[in-house]
C-alpha positions as CSV (number, residue, x, y, z in Angstrom):
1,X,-3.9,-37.7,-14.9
2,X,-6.7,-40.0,-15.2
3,X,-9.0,-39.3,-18.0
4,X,-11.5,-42.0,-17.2
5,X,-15.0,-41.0,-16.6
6,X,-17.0,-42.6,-13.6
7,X,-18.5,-45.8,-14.3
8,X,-22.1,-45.1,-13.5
9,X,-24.1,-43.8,-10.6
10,X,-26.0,-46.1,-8.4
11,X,-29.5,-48.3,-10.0
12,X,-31.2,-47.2,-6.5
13,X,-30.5,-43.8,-6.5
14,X,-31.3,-43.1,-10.8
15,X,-34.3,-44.8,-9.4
16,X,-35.4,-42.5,-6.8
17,X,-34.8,-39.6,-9.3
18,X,-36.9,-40.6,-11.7
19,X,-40.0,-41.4,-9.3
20,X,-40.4,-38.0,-8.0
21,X,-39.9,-36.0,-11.2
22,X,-42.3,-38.6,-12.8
23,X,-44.9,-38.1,-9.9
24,X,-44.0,-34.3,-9.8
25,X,-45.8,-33.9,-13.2
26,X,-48.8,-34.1,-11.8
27,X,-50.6,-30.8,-11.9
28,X,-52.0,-31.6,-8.4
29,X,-50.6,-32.8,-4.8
30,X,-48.7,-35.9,-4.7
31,X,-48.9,-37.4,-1.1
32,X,-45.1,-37.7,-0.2
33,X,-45.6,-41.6,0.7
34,X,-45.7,-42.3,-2.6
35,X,-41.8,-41.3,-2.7
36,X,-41.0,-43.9,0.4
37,X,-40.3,-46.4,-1.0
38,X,-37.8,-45.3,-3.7
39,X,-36.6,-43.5,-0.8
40,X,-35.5,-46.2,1.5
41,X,-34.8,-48.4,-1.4
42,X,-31.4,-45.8,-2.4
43,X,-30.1,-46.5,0.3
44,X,-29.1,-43.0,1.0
45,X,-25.5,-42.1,3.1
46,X,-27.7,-40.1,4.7
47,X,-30.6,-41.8,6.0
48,X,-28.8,-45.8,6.7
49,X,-31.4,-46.8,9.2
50,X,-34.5,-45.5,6.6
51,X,-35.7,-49.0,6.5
52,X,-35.4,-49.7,10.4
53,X,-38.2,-49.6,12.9
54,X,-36.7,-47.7,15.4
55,X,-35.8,-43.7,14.4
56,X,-33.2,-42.4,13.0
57,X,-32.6,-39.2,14.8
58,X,-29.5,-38.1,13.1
59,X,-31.7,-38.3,9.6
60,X,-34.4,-36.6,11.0
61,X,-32.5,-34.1,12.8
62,X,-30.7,-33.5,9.2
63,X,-33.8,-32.5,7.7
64,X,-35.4,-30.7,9.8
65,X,-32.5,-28.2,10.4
66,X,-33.1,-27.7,6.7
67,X,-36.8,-26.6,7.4
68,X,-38.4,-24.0,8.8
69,X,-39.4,-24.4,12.8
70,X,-42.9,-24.2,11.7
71,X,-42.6,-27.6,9.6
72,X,-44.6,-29.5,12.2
73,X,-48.0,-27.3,11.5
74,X,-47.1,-27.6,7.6
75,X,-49.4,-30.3,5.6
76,X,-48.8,-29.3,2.2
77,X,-45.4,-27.9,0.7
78,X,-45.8,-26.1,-2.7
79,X,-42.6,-25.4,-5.3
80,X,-42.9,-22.6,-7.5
81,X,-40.3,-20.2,-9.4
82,X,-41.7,-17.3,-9.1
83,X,-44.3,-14.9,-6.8
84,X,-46.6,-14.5,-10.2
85,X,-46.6,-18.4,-10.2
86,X,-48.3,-18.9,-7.2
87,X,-50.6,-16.3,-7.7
88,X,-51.7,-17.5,-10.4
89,X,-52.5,-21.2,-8.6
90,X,-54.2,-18.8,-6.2
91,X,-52.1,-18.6,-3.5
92,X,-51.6,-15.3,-2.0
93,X,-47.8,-15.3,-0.9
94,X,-47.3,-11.8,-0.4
95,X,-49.4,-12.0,3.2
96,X,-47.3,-14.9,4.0
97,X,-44.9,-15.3,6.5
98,X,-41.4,-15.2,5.7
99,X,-39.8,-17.8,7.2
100,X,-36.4,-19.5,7.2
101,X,-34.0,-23.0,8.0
102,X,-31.3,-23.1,9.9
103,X,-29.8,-24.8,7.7
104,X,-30.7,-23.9,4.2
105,X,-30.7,-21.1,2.3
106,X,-33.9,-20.7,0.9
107,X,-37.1,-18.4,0.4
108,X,-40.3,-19.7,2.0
109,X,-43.4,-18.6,2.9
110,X,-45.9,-19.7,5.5
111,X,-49.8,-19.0,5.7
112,X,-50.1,-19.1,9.5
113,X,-51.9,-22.7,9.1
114,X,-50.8,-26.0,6.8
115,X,-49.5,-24.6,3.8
116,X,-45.8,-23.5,2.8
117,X,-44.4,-22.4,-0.3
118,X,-41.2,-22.7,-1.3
119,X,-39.4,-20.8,-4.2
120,X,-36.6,-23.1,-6.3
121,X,-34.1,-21.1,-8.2
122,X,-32.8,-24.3,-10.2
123,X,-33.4,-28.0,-10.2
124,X,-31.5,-28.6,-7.7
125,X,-33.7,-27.4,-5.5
126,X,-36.5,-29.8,-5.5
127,X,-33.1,-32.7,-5.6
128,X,-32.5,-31.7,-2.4
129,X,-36.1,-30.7,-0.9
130,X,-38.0,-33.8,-1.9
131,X,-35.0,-36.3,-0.5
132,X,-35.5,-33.5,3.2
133,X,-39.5,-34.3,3.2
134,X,-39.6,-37.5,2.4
135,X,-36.8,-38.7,5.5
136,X,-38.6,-35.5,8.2
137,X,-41.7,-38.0,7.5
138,X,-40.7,-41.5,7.5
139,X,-38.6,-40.6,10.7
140,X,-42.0,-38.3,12.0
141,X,-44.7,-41.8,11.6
142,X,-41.4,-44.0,13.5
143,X,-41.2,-41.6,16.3
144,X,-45.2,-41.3,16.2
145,X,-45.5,-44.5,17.1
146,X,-43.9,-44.6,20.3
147,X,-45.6,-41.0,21.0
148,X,-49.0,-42.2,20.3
149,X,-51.6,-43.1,22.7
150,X,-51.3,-46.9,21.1
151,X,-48.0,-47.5,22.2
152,X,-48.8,-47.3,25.9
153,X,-51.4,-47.1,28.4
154,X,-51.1,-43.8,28.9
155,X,-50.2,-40.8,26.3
156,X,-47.8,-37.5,27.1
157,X,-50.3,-35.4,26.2
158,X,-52.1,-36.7,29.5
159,X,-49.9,-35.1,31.8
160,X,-50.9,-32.3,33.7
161,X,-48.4,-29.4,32.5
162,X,-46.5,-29.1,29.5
163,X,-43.1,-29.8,31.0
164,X,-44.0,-32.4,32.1
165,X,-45.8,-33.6,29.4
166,X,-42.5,-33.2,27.0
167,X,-40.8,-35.1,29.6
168,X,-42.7,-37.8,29.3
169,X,-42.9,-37.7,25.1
170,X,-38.9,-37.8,26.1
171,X,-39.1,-40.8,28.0
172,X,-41.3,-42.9,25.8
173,X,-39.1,-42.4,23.2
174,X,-36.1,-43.9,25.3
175,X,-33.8,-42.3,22.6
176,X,-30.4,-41.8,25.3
177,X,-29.5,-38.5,26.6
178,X,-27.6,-37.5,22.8
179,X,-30.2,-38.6,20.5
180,X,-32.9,-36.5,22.7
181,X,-31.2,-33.4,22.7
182,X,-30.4,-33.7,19.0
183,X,-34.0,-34.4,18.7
184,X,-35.4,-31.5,20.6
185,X,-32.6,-29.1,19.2
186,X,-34.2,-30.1,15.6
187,X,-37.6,-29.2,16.3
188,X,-35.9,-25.7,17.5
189,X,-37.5,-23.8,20.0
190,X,-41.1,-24.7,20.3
191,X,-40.1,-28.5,20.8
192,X,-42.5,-29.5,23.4
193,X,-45.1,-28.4,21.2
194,X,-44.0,-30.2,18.0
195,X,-43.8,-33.2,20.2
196,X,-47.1,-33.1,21.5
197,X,-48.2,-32.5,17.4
198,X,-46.3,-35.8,16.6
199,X,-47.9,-37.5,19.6
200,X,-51.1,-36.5,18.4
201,X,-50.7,-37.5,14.5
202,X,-49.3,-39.0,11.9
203,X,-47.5,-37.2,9.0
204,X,-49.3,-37.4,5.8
205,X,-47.3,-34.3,3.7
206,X,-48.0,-33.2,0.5
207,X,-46.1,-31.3,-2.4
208,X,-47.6,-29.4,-5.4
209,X,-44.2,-28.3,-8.0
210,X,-45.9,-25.7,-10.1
211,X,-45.2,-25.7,-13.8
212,X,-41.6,-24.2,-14.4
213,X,-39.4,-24.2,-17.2
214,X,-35.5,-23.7,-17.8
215,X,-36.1,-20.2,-18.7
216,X,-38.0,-19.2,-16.3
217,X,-34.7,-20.2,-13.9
218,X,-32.9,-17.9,-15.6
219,X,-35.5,-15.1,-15.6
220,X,-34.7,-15.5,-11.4
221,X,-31.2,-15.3,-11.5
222,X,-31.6,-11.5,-14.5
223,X,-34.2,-10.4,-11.6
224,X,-31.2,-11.3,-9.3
225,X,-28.3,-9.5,-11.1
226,X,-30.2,-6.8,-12.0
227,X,-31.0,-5.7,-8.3
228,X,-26.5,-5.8,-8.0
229,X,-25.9,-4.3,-11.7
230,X,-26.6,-1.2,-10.1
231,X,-24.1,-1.3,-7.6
232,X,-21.8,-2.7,-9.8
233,X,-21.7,-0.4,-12.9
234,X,-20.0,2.8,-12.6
235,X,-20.1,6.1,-14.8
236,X,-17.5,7.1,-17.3
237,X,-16.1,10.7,-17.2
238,X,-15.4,11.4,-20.5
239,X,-13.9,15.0,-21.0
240,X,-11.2,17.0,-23.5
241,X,-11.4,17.5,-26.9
242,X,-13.0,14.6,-28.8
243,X,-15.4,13.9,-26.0
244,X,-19.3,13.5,-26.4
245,X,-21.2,15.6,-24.6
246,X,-24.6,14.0,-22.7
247,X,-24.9,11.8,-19.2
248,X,-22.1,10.0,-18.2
249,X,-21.2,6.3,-19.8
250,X,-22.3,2.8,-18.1
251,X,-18.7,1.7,-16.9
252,X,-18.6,-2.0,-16.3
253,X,-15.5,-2.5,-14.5
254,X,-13.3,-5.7,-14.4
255,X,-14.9,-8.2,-12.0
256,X,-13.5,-10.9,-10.1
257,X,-16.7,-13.2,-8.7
258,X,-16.0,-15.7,-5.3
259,X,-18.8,-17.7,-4.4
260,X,-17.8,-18.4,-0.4
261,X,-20.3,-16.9,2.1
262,X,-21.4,-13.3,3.8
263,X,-18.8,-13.1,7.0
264,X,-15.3,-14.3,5.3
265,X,-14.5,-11.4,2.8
266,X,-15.5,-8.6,4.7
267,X,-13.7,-9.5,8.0
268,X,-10.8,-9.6,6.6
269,X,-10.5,-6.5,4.7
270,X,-13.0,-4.6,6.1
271,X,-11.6,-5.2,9.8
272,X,-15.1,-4.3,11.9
273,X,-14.1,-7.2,14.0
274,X,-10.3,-6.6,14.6
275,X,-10.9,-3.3,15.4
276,X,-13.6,-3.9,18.1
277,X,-11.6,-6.7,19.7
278,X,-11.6,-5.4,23.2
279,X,-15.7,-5.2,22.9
280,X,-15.9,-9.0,21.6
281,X,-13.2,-10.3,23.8
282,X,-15.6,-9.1,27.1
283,X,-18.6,-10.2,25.3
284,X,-17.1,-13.6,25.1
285,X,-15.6,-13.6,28.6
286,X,-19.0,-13.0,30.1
287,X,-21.5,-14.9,27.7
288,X,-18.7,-17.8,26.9
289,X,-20.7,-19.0,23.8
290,X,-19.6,-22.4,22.7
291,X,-16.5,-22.1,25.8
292,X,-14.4,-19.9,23.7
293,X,-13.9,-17.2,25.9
294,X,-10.8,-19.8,27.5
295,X,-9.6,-20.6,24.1
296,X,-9.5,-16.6,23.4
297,X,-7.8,-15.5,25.9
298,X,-5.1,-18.4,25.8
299,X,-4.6,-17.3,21.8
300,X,-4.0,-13.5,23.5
301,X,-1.4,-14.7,26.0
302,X,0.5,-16.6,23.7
303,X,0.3,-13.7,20.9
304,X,-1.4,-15.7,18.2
305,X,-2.6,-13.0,16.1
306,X,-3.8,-15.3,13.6
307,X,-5.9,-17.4,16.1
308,X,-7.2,-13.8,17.6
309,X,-8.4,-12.9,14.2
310,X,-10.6,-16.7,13.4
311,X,-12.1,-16.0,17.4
312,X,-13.2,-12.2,16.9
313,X,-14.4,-13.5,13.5
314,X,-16.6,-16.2,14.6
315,X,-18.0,-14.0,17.7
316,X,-18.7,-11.2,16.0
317,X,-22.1,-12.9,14.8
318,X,-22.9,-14.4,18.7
319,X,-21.8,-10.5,20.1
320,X,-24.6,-9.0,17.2
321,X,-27.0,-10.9,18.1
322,X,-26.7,-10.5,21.8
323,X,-25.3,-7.4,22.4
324,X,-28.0,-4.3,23.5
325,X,-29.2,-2.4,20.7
326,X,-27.9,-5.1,18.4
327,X,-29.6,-3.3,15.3
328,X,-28.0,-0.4,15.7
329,X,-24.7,-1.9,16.2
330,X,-25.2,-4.1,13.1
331,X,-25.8,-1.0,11.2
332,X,-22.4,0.5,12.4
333,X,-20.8,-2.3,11.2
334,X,-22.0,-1.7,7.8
335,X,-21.1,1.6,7.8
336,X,-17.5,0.8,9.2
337,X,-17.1,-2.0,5.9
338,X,-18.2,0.8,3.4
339,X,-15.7,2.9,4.2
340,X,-13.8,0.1,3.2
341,X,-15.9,0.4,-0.1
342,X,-17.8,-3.1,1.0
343,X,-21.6,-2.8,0.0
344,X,-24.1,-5.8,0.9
345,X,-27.0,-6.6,-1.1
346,X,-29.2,-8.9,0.7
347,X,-31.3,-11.1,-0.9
348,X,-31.1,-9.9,-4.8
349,X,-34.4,-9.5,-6.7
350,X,-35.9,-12.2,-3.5
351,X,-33.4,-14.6,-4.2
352,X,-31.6,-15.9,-1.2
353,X,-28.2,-15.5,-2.8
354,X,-27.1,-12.5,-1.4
355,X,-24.0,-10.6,-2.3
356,X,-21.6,-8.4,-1.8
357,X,-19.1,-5.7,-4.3
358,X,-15.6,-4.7,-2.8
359,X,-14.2,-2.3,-4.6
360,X,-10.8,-2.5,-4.4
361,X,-9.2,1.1,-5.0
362,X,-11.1,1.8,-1.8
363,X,-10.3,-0.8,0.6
364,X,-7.7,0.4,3.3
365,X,-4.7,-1.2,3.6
366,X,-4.4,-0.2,7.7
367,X,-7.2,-2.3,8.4
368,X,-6.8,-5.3,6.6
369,X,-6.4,-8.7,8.2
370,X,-2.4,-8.9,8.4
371,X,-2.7,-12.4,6.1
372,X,-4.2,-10.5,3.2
373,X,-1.7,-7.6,2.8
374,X,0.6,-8.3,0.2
375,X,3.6,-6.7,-0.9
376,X,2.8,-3.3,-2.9
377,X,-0.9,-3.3,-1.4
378,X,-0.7,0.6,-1.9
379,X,-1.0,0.4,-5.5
380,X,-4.8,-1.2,-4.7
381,X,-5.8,2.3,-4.9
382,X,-5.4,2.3,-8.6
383,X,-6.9,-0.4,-9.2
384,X,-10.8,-0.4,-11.4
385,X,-11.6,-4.2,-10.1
386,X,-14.4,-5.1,-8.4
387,X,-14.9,-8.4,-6.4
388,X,-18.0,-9.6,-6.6
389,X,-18.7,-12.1,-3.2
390,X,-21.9,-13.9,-3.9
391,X,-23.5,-16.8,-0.7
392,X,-22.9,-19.8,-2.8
393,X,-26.0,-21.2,-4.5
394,X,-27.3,-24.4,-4.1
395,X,-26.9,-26.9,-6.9
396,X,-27.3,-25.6,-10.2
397,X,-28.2,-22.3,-9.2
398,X,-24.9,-21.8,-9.7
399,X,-24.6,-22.1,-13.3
400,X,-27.9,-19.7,-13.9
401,X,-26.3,-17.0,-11.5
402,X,-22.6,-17.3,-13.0
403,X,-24.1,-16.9,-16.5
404,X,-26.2,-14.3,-16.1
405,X,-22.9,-12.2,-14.7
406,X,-20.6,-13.6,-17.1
407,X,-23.7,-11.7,-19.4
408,X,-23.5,-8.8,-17.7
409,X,-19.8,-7.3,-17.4
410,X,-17.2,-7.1,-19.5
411,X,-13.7,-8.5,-18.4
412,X,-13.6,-11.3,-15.7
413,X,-10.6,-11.6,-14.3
414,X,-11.1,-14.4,-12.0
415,X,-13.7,-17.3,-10.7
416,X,-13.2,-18.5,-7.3
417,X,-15.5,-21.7,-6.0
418,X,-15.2,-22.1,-2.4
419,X,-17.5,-24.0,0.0
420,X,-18.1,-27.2,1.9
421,X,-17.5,-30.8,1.0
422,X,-17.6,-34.2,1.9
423,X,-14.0,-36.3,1.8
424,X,-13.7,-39.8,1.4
425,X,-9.8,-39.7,2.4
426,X,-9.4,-37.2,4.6
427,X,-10.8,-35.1,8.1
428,X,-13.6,-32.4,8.8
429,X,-11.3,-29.7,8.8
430,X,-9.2,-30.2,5.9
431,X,-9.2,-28.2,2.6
432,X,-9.3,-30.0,-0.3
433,X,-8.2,-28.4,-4.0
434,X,-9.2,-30.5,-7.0
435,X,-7.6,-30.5,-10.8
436,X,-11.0,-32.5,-11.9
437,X,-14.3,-32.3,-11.3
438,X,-17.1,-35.1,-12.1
439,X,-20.7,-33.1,-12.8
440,X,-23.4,-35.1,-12.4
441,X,-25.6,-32.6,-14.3
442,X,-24.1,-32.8,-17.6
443,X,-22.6,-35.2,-16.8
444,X,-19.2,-33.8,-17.8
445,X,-15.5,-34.3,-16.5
446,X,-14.1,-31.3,-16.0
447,X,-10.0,-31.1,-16.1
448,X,-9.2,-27.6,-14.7
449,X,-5.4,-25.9,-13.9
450,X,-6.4,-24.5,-10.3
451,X,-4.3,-22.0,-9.1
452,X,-3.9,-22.9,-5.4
453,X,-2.0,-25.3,-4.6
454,X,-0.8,-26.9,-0.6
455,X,1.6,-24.4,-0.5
456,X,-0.4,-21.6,-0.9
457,X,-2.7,-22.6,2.1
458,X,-0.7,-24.8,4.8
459,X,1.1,-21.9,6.0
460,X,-2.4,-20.8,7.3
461,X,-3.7,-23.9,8.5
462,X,-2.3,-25.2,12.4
463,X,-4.8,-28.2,12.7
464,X,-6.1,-29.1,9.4
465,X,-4.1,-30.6,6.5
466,X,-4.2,-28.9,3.3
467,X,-5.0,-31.7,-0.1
468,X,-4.4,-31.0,-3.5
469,X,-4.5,-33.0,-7.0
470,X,-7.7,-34.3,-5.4
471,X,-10.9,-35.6,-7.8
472,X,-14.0,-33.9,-7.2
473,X,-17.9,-35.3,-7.9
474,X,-20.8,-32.6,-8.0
475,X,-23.7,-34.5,-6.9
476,X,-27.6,-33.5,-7.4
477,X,-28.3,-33.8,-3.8
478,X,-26.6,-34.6,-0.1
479,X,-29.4,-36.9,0.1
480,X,-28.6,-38.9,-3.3
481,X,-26.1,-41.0,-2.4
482,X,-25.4,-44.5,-0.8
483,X,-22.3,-46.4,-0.2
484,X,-22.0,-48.4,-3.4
485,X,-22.6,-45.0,-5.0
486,X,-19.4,-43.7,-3.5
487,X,-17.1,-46.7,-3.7
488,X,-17.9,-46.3,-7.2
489,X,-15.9,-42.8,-7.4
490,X,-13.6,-44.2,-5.1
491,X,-12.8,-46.3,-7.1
492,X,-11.9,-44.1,-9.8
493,X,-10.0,-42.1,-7.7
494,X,-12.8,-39.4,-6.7
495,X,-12.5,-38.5,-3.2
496,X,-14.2,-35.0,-2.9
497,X,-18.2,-34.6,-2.9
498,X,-19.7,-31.3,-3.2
499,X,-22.3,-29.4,-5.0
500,X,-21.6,-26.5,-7.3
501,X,-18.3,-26.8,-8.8
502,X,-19.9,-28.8,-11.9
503,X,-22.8,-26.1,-12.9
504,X,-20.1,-23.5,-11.9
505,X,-17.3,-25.5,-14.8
506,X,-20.4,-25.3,-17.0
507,X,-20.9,-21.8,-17.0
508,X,-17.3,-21.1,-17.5
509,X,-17.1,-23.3,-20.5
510,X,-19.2,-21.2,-22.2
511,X,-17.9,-17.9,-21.2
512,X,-14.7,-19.3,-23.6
513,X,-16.5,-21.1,-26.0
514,X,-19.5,-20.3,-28.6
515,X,-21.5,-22.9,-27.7
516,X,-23.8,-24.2,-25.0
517,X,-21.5,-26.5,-22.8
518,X,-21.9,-30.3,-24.0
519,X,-23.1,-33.5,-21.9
520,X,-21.0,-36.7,-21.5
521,X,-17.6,-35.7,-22.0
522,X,-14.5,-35.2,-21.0
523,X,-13.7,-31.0,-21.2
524,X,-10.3,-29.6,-20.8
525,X,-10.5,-26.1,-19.5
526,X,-7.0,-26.8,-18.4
527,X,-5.6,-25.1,-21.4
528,X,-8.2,-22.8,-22.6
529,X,-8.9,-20.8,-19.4
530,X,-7.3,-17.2,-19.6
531,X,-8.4,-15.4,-16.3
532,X,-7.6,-17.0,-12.8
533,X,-9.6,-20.0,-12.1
534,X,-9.8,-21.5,-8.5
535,X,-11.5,-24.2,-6.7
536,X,-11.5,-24.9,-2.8
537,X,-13.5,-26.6,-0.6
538,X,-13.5,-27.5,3.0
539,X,-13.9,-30.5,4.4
540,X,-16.8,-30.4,6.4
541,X,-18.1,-34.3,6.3
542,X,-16.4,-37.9,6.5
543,X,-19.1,-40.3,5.0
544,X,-16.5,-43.4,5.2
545,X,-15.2,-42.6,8.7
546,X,-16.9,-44.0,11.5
547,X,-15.9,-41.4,13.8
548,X,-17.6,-38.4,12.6
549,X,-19.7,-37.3,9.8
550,X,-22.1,-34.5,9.0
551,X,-25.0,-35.9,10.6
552,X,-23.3,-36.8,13.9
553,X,-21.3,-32.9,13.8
554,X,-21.6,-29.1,13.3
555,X,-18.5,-27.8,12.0
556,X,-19.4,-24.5,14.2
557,X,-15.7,-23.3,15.4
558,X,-14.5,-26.2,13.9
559,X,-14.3,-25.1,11.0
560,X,-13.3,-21.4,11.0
561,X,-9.5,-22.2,10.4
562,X,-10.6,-24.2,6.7
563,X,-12.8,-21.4,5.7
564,X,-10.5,-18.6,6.6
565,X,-7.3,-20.2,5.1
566,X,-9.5,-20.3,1.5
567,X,-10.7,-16.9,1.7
568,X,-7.2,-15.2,3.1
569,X,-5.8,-17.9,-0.1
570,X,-8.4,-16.3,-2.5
571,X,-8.1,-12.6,-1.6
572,X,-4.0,-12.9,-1.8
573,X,-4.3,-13.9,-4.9
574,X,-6.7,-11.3,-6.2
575,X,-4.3,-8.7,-4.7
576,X,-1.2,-10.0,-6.1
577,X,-2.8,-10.2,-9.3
578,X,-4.1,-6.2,-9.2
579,X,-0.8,-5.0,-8.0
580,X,0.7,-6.9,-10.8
581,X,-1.7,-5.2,-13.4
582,X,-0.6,-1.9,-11.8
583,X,3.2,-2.5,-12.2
584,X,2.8,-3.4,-16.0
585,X,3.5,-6.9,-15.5
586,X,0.6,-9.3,-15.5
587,X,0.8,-12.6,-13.9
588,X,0.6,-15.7,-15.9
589,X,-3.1,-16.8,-14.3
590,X,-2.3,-20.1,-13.4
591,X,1.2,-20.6,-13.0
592,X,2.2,-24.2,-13.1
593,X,3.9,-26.1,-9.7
594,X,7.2,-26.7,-9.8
């Protein structure tokens, strides 16, 4: 293997970095032009026609997915770590309104008029926010400008109702039938409105980033494990001669902890979806979201179980939300996983990383997806493991929430990254499994022994190709990269770009070691990690390609057939590994390819 590090990372975008955290010191509002510059300067894979007079919709409809709908009433954004921090800067964010992105994962509040705050659980949070802002308003003043009552004789906001009126914003903007529905499916809903607010003025955002420290990160993700510890641990029974008498003992059961997402885990063992089938499959003949009703009912005829399943798993959130006394029914789905012994936890401690513990002695074999069940699955029952399923963090929120777990039980018996990526070589679609990950955080190159391999996954995948012995890079930010930035790693022979496998290969360095992980170098956990270590991503962007990339496609059903292939991969491996444990004979926890 190449042991070479990267090069460097690009002058433009080290540039841009350093001008918002520099400006961010301030201990008052900096006016978001005063990022612009560096902004359009980097570059950004992102944001190519930043520096263009005429919009660029695809930019702007990135970053405003990642905001909330309310974004066009907002005039000043506020950062802070931590309720108590904002009221002390006397801001009253309990009567705010919760609101959320489509997009993003993130806690935010909204005071009904200009202001929104926004909680960070790691740096990486104001990477990627500052980089959204700054692109929603240089693509905001472009589209302003041919809204505006200066650009013609007559303004939209002239005509005499408001359909007409958005209409005619539409028309000014001559943007082509594509661009204007990508534009008025950013501003969500309320789009005719948000078009008559851009019409009507510039944008002219502030942001505030209240004083935070690295502690004070890690104070959010003990709030965060200590609203799961509670689920997690377990009391001893201690009885016969010898025993101490008094309450039960704290049992902190063997944990396995995947970072993948909420639906993936508990649709395949917990089988809510599967067994409902006829329900979902009538839902989707009569609503047809996205046209797959067709596609669902060809994948019955021809007996496709495996097809079946990814369909009834990706309705099941469409049939919730539409289906009559959706509440109710989403409770009965709970119920039905916890007899499965599933149990959510949404939103630990007001974090939006929200999680879930299987424990494994109780899940049912019977109603399992048919790709998990592995030979001997009866044995689960004896089993003390507990898989710990957390919605992966963003950025280096991963390293503070691993830790504070690693912290908090006492055997880990696996680690299991799984989320989205861009590839530089191959399709959206594909999964991609890296041997070596690049962090631009520390700055580290990490050299793991994944345990999955292209065999372990293909045999799941029909239209995607499974990659392995790929290079990963963990960058700061979608946002905070450009072309030369990538040719660099290209280069080198770094074809995946994601965003928590670094902080993640941080925090599990020093679960094995007795130090704090180091900066610069080149780490080999290859050797030294003892529990099963795995690392999958999907690819769900093609930066090079001129065909397709993230801003231009939503992986929506595209990508169910990537993300169930890593999770059916993940949970097979956990089983195997338990029913190994309960036959005396422990599996080697990465076993090498042929």
């Amino acid at each position: 293997m190449d042991r070479r590090r990267p090069r460097s990372t690009s002058d433009e975008i080290d540039l841009y970095i350093r001008t918002y955290y520099s400006l961010l010191r301030s201990s008052g509002d900096v006016r978001v032009r005063a990022f612009e510059e560096a902004h359009t300067f980097s570059d950004s894979s992102l944001h190519t026609g930043a520096r263009d007079p005429s919009p660029d919709v695809a930019a702007f409809a990135y970053s405003a997915g990642r905001l909330p709908d309310c974004f066009p009433h907002v005039h000043r954004v506020v950062l802070g770590q931590s309720m108590e921090q904002f009221e002390q800067a006397g801001l009253a964010v309990r009567q705010f309104e919760s609101v959320r992105a489509r997009g993003r994962r993130r806690a935010m509040g909204w005071d009904g008029q200009g202001l929104l705050a926004v909680f960070i659980t790691s740096a990486s949070d104001i990477d990627d926010l500052v980089p959204i802002v700054t692109a929603y308003q240089i693509e905001w003043n472009k589209l302003h400008a041919l809204l505006g009552p200066g650009a013609a004789s007559e303004s939209p906001a002239s005509a005499p109702d408001p359909d007409r009126r958005a209409a005619a914003a539409l028309a000014r903007l001559q943007l082509g039938e594509v661009d204007s529905e990508r534009l008025c499916a950013a501003l969500g809903p309320s789009w005719a409105g948000a078009l008559e607010i851009m019409a009507a003025r510039e944008s002219d955002l502030s942001i505030r980033l209240l004083y935070g420290s690295f502690s004070q990160y890690q104070t959010s993700a003990q709030r965060w494990w200590g609203a799961i510890e509670k689920h997690y641990v377990a009391p001893r029974i201690t009885a016969g001669e010898g025993s101490v008498p008094g309450p039960p003992r704290a049992h902190r059961r063997p944990i396995y902890l995947i970072s993948s997402n909420t639906h993936s885990l508990p649709n395949l063992v917990g089988g809510y979806a599967r067994a409902h089938r006829d329900q979902i499959a009538e839902f989707a003949r009569q609503r047809d979201p996205e046209r797959l009703g067709a596609p669902l009912q060809q994948a019955q005829a021809r007996g496709d179980d495996h097809a079946v399943s990814n369909y009834l798993y990706y309705l099941l959130r469409d049939y919730l939300n539409h289906v009559d006394a959706g509440a109710e029914v989403r409770g009965a789905v709970q119920a039905f996983d916890s007899e499965s012994g599933i149990t959510s936890v949404p939103s630990p401690g007001r974090i939006d990383v929200s999680a879930q513990l299987i424990e494994v002695a109780r899940l049912r074999p019977d109603r399992m997806d048919p790709r998990v069940r592995v030979d001997g699955a009866e044995r689960l029952a004896g089993s003390e493991a507990v898989i710990l399923n957390i919605d992966y963090p963003l950025g280096m929120a991963a390293y503070h929430h691993l830790s504070r777990v690693a912290q908090g039980v006492d055997e880990v018996r696996g680690i299991y990254v799984m989320g989205k990526a861009a590839t530089l070589n191959g399709r959206v679609g594909d999964v991609l499994i890296s041997s070596a990950v690049y962090d631009e955080h520390s700055r580290n190159t990490y050299l793991i022994r994944n345990c999955f391999s292209t065999g372990l996954l293909q045999p799941y995948m029909q239209e995607g190709t499974v990659l392995d012995n790929q290079k990963a890079v963990t960058v700061r930010s979608a946002f905070l990269q450009n072309r030369d930035y990538m040719s660099l790693f290209y280069g080198e022979g770094y074809t995946v770009l994601e965003m928590e496998a670094g902080p993640y290969l941080s925090a599990v360095y020093e679960i094995i070691s007795p130090g704090r992980h180091p900066n610069d170098e080149i780490v080999n956990l290859s050797t030294q990690v003892r529990f099963d270590l795995g690392v999958l991503h999907y690819a769900s962007d093609t930066p090079y390609s001129r065909r397709q990339s993230l801003l231009s496609k939503s992986m929506s059903f595209f990508g169910v057939e990537s993300t169930y292939a890593c999770a059916v991969a993940i949970l097979r491996r956990i089983f195997e590994q338990e029913v190994s444990l309960a036959s005396g004979t422990p599996t080697d926890p990465a076993p090498r390819r042929p």
